[in-house]
VOVOFI-519231 format. One record per residue (C-alpha): y, z, x; residue number from 1. Coordinates in steps of 0.02 Angstrom, whole numbers. Each point is the difference from the previous one (the first is absolute). Layout:
BEGIN
<tipa c2="Y" c3="Z" c1="X" torlo="NUM"/>
...
***
This chain:
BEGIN
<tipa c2="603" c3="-1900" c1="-468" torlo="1"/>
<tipa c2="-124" c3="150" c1="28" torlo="2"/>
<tipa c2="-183" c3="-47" c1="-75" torlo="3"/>
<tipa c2="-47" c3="124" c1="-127" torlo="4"/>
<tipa c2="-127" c3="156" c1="26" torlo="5"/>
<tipa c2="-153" c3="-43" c1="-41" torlo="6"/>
<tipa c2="-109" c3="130" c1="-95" torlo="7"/>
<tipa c2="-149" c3="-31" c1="108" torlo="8"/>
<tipa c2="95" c3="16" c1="182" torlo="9"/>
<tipa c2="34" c3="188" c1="-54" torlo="10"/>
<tipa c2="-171" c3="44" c1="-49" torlo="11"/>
<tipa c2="-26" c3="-53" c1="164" torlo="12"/>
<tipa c2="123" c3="98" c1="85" torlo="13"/>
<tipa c2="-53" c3="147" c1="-109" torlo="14"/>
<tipa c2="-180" c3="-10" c1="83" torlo="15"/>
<tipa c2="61" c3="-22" c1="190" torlo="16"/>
<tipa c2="86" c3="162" c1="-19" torlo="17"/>
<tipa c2="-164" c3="86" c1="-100" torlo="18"/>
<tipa c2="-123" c3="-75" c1="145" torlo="19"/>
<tipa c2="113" c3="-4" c1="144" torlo="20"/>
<tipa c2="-10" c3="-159" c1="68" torlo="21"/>
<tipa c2="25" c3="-203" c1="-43" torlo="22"/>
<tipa c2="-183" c3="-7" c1="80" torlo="23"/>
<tipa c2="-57" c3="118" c1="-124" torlo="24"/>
<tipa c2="104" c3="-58" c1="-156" torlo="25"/>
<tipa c2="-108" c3="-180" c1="45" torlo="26"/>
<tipa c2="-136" c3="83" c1="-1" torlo="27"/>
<tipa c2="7" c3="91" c1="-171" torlo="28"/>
<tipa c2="81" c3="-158" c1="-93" torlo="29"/>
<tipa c2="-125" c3="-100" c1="84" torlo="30"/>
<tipa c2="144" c3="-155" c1="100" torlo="31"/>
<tipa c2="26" c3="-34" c1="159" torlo="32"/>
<tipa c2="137" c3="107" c1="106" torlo="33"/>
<tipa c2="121" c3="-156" c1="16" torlo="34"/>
<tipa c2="6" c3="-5" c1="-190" torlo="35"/>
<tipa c2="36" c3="189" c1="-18" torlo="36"/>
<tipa c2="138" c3="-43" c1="123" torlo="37"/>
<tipa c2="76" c3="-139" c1="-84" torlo="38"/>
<tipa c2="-3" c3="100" c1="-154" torlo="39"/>
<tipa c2="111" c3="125" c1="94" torlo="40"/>
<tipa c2="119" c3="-120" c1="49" torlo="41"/>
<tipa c2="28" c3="-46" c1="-171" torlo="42"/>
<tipa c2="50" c3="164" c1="-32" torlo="43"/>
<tipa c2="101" c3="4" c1="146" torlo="44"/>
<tipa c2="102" c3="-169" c1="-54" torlo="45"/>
<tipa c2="7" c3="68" c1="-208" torlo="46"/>
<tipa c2="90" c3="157" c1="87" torlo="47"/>
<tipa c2="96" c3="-67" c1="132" torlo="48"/>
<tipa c2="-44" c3="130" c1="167" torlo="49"/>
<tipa c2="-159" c3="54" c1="72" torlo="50"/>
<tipa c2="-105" c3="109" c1="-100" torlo="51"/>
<tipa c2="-108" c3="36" c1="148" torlo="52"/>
<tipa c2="11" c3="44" c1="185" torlo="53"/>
<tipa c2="-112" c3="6" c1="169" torlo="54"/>
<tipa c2="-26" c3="174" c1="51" torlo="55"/>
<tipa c2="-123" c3="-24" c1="157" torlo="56"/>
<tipa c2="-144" c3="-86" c1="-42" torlo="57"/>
<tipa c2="22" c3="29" c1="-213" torlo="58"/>
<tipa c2="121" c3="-37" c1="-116" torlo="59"/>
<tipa c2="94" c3="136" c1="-119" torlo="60"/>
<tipa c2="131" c3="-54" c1="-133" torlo="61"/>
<tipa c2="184" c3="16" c1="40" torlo="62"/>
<tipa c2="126" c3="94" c1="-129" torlo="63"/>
<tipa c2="12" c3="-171" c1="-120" torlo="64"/>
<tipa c2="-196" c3="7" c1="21" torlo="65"/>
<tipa c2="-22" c3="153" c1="-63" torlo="66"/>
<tipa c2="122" c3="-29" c1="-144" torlo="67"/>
<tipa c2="-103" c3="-171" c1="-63" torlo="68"/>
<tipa c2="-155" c3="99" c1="7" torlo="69"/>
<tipa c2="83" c3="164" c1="-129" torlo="70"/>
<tipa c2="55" c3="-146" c1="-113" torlo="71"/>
<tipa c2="-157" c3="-100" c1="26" torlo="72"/>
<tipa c2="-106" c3="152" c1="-50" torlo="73"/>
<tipa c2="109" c3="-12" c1="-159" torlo="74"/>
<tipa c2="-14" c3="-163" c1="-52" torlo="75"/>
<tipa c2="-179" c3="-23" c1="42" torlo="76"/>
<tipa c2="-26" c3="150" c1="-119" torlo="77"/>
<tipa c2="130" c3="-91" c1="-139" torlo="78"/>
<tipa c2="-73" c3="-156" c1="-3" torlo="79"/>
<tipa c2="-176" c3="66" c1="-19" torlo="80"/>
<tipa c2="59" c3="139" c1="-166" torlo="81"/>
<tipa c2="84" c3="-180" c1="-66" torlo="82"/>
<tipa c2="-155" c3="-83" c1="5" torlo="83"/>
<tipa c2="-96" c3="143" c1="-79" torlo="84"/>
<tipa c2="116" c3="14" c1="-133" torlo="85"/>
<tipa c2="10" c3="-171" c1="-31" torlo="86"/>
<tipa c2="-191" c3="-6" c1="-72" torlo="87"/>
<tipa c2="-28" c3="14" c1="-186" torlo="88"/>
<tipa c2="-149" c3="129" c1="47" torlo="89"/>
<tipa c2="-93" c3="67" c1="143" torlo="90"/>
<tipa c2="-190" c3="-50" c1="30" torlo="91"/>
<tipa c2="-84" c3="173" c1="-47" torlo="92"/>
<tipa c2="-131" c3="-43" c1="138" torlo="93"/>
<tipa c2="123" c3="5" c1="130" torlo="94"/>
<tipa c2="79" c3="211" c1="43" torlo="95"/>
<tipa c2="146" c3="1" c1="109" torlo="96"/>
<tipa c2="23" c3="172" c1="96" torlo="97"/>
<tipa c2="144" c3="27" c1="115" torlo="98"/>
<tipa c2="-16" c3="154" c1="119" torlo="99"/>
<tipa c2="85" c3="37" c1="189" torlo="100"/>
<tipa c2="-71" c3="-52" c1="153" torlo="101"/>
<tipa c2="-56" c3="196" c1="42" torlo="102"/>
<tipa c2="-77" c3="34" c1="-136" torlo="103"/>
<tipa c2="-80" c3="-186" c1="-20" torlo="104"/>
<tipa c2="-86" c3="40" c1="172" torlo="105"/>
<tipa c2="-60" c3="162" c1="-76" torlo="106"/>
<tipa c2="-101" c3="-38" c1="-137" torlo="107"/>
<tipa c2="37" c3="-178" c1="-79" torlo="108"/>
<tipa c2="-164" c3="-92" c1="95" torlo="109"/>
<tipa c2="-126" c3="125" c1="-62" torlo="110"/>
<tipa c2="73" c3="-3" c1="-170" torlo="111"/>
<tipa c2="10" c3="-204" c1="-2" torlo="112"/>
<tipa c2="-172" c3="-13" c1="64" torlo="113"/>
<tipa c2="-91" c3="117" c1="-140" torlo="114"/>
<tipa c2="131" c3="-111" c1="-122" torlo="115"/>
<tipa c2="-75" c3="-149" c1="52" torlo="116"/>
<tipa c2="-190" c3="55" c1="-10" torlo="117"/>
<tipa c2="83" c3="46" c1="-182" torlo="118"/>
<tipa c2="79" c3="-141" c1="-43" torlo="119"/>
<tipa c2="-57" c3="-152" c1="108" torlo="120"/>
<tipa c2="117" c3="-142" c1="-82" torlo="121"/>
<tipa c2="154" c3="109" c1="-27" torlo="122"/>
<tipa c2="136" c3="-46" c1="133" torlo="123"/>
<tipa c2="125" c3="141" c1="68" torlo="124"/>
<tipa c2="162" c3="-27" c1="63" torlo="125"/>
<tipa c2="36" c3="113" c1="106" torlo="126"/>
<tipa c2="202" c3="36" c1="56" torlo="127"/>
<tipa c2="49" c3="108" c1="148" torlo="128"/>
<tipa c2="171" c3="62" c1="-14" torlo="129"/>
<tipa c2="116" c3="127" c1="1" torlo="130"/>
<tipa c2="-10" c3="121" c1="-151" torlo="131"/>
<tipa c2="174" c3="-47" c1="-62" torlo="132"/>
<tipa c2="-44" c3="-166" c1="-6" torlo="133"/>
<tipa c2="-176" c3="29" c1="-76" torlo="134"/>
<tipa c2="74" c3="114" c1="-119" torlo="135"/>
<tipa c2="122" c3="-149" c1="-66" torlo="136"/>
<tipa c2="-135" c3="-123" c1="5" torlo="137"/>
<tipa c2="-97" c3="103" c1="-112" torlo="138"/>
<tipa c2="134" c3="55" c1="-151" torlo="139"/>
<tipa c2="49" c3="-210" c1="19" torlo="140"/>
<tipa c2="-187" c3="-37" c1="-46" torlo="141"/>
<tipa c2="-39" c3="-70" c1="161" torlo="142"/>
<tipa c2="-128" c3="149" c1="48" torlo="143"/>
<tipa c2="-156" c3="62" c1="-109" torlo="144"/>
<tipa c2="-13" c3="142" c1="130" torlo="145"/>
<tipa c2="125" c3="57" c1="122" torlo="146"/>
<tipa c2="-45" c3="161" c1="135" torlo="147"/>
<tipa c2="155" c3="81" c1="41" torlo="148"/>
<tipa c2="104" c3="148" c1="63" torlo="149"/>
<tipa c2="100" c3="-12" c1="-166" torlo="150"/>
<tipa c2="-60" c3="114" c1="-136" torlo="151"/>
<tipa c2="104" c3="-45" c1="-123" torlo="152"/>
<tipa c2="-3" c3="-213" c1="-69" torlo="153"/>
<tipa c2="-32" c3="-61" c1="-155" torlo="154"/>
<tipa c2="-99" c3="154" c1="-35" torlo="155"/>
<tipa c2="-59" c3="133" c1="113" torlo="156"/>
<tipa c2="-119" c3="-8" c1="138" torlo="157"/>
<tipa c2="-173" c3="91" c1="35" torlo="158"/>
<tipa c2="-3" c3="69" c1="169" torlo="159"/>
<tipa c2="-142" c3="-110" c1="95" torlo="160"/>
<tipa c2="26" c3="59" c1="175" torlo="161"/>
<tipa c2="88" c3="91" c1="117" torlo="162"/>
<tipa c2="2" c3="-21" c1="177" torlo="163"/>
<tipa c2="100" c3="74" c1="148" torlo="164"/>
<tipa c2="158" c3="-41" c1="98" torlo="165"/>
<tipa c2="-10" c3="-5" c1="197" torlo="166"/>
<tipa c2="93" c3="-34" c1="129" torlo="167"/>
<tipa c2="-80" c3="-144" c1="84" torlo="168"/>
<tipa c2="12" c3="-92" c1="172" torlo="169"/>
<tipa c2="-68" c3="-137" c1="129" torlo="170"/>
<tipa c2="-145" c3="77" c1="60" torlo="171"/>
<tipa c2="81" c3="-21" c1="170" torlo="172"/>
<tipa c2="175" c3="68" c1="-54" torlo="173"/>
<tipa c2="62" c3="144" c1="96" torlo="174"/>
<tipa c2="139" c3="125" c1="-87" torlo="175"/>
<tipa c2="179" c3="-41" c1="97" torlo="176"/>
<tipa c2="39" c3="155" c1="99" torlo="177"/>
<tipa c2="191" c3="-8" c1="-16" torlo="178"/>
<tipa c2="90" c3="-111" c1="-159" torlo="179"/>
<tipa c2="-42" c3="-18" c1="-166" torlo="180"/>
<tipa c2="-175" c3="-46" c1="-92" torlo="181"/>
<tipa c2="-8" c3="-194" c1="-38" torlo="182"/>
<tipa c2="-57" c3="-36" c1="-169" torlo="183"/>
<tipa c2="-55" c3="-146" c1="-84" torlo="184"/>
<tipa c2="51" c3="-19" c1="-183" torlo="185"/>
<tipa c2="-27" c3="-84" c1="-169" torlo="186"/>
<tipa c2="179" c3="-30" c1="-75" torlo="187"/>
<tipa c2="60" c3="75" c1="-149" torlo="188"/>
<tipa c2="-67" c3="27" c1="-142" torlo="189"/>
<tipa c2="-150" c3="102" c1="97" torlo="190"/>
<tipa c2="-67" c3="162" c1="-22" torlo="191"/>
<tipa c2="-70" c3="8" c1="163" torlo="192"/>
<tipa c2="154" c3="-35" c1="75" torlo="193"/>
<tipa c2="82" c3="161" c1="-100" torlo="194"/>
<tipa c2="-160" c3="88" c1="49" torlo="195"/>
<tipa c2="25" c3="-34" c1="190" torlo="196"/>
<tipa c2="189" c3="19" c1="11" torlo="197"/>
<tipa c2="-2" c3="150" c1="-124" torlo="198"/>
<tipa c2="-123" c3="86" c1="126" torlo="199"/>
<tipa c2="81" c3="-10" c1="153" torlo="200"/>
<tipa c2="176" c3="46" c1="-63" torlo="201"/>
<tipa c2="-73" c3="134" c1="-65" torlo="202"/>
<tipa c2="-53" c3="74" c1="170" torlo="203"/>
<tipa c2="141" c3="-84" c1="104" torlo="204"/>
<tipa c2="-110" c3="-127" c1="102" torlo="205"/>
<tipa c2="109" c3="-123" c1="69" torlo="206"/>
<tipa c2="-53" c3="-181" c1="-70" torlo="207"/>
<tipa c2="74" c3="-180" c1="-25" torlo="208"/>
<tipa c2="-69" c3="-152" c1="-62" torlo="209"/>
<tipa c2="-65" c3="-120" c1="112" torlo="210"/>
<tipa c2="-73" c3="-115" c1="-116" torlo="211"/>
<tipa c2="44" c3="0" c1="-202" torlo="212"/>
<tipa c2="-113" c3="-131" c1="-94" torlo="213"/>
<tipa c2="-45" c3="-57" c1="-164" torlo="214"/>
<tipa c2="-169" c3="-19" c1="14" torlo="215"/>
<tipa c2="-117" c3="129" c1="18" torlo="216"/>
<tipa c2="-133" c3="-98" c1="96" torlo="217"/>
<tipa c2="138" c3="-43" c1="117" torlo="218"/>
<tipa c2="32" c3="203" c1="39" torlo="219"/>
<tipa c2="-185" c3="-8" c1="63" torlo="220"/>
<tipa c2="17" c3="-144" c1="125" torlo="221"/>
<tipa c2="146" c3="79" c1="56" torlo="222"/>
<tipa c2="-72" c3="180" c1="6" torlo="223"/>
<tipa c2="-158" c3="-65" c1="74" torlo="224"/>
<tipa c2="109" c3="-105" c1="135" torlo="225"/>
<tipa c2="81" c3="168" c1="79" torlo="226"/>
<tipa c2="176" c3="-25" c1="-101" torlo="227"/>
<tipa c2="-7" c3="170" c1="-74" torlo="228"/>
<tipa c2="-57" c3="122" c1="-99" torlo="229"/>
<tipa c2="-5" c3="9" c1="-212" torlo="230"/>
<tipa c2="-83" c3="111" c1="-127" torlo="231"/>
<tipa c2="-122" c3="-87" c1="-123" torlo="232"/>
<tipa c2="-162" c3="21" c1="-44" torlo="233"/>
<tipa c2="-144" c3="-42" c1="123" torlo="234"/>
<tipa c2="-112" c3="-108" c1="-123" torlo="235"/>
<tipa c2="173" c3="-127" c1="26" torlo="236"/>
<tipa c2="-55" c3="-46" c1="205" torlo="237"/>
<tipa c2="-161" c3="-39" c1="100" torlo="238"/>
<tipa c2="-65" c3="126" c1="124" torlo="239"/>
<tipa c2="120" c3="-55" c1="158" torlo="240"/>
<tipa c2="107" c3="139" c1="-70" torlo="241"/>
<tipa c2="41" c3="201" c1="53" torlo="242"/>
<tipa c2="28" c3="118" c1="-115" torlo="243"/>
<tipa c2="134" c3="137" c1="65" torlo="244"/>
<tipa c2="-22" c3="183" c1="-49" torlo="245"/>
<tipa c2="99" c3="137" c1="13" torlo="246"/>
<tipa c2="-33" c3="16" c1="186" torlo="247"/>
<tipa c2="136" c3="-114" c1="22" torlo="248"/>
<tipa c2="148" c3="87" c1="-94" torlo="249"/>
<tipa c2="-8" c3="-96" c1="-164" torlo="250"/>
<tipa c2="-10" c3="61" c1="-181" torlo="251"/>
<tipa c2="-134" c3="-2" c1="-113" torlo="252"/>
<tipa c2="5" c3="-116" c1="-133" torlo="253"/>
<tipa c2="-74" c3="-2" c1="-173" torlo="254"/>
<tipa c2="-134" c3="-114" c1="-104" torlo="255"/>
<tipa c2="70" c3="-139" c1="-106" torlo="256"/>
<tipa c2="-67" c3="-4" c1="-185" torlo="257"/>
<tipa c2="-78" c3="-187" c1="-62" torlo="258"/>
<tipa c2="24" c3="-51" c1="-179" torlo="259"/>
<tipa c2="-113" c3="-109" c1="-95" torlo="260"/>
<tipa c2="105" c3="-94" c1="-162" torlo="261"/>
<tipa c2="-82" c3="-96" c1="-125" torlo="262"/>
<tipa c2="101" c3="-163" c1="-56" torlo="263"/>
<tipa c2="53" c3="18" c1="-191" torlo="264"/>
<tipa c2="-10" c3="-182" c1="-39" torlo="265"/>
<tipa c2="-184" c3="-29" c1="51" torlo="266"/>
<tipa c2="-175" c3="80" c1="-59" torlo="267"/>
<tipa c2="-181" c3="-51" c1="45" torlo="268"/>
<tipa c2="-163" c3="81" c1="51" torlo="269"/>
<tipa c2="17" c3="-84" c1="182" torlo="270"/>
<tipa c2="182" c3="96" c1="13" torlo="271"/>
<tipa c2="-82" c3="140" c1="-74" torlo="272"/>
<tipa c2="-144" c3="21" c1="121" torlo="273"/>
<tipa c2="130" c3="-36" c1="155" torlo="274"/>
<tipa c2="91" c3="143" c1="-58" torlo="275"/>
<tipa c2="-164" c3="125" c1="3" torlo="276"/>
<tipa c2="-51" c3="-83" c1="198" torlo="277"/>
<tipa c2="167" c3="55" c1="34" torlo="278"/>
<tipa c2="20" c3="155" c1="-62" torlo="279"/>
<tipa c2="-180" c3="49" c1="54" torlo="280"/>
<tipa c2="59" c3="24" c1="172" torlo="281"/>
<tipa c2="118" c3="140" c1="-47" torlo="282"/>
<tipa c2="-192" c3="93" c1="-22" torlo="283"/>
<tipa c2="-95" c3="-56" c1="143" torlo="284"/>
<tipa c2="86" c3="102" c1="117" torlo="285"/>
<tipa c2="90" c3="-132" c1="77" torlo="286"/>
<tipa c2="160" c3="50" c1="-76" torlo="287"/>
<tipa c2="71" c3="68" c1="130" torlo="288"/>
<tipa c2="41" c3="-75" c1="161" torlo="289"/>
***
């Protein structure tokens, strides 16, 4: 009889594919890397086949891998709305904002770190996701705040930011000279996948996808390992990146508008002033990327 999944195994196995590594999923959840591994091959028993294999010196998930890991995104995400919804009320102290990992890198530590000179004892929890998923965490009551591409939720959005598309690369990537661009992908749904693809049929580049992915994080390893290119924002990598112009044959692409939406079900000066950090960064001529 197969052991069951265990919840904590899969937030495991969601943070090995967001830092890269077993040695650096230790290092974040603080165990050894012999525990990380035995956690894996509980996974590996609850499923029945190998959910990762050697490639060189690394390890990358096979096609069962990457399967656990969409469904583990899923439950992680489901258990943690059931919880939420499960208390009688929500400690007014504590604001929790949900926002994607580009636009967290933008602006969410200065805006956290005038919040706490603000509001020293309040806690934030802070979620980064897709905007789908932020956008259901928020009309469940799970989010105070949620940052999104969405406009439209539970009411409408107020434009917060807007930052451009690029295409980006390894900074030692070289453009094929015969074949097809490689591109490295978030699965659907994604608007920067529609963005990407959209572009390049547009002008006829030849393309195919080398590497389709749920996480975002997980399209920059990949990007910054020399897999491919993708087009996202560049607040979403570190510097080891390229950005490719025009000078090599591919469209331009356009900014990508930011939403801020304000949770119905909860009202307090703290969420209040959050709001106002955020939204002062549409002014301070940082709006633009």
């Amino acid at each position: 009889m197969r052991p069951d999944l265990q919840l904590a195994h899969l937030k495991t196995l969601i943070i090995i594919d967001k830092h890269g590594s077993f040695s650096a999923a230790a290092d974040v959840l603080g165990r050894s890397q012999s525990a990380i591994t035995q956690q894996m091959q509980g996974l590996e028993l609850a499923v029945g086949r190998p959910i990762f294999e050697n490639v060189g010196r690394g390890r990358q998930l096979t096609i069962a891998g990457q399967e656990l890991l969409r469904h583990a995104h899923e439950i992680v995400r489901m258990c943690s709305t059931a919880v939420i919804s499960a208390e009688k009320r929500y400690d007014s102290r504590t604001i929790r904002i949900g926002a994607p990992l580009e636009l967290a890198n933008a602006i969410m530590p200065d805006v956290m770190r005038d919040f706490a000179k603000l509001y020293p004892h309040s806690r934030i929890q802070l979620n980064i996701d897709r905007s789908r998923a932020l956008m259901e965490a928020l009309e469940a009551g799970g989010l105070d705040i949620a940052v999104s591409t969405w406009r439209r939720g539970v009411r409408d959005g107020r434009l917060l930011k807007m930052l451009r598309v690029h295409w980006v690369a390894a900074q030692s990537w070289t453009m094929p000279e015969n074949g097809p661009l490689p591109l490295v992908l978030t699965d659907e749904p994604s608007m920067f996948r529609r963005i990407c693809l959209n572009a390049l049929e547009l002008v006829g580049v030849p393309h195919y996808e080398r590497l389709t992915i749920h996480s975002p994080a997980g399209v920059r390893f990949a990007v910054e390992a020399g897999l491919g290119i993708t087009a996202r924002t560049l607040s979403a990598f570190r510097s080891d990146i390229q950005v490719l112009g025009p000078e090599f044959g591919l469209p331009s692409l356009p900014r990508v508008s930011y939403y801020l939406h304000h949770s119905s079900y909860q009202s307090s000066e703290e969420l209040d002033t959050l709001c106002k950090l955020l939204e002062s960064h549409e002014m301070d001529g940082s709006a633009v990327e």
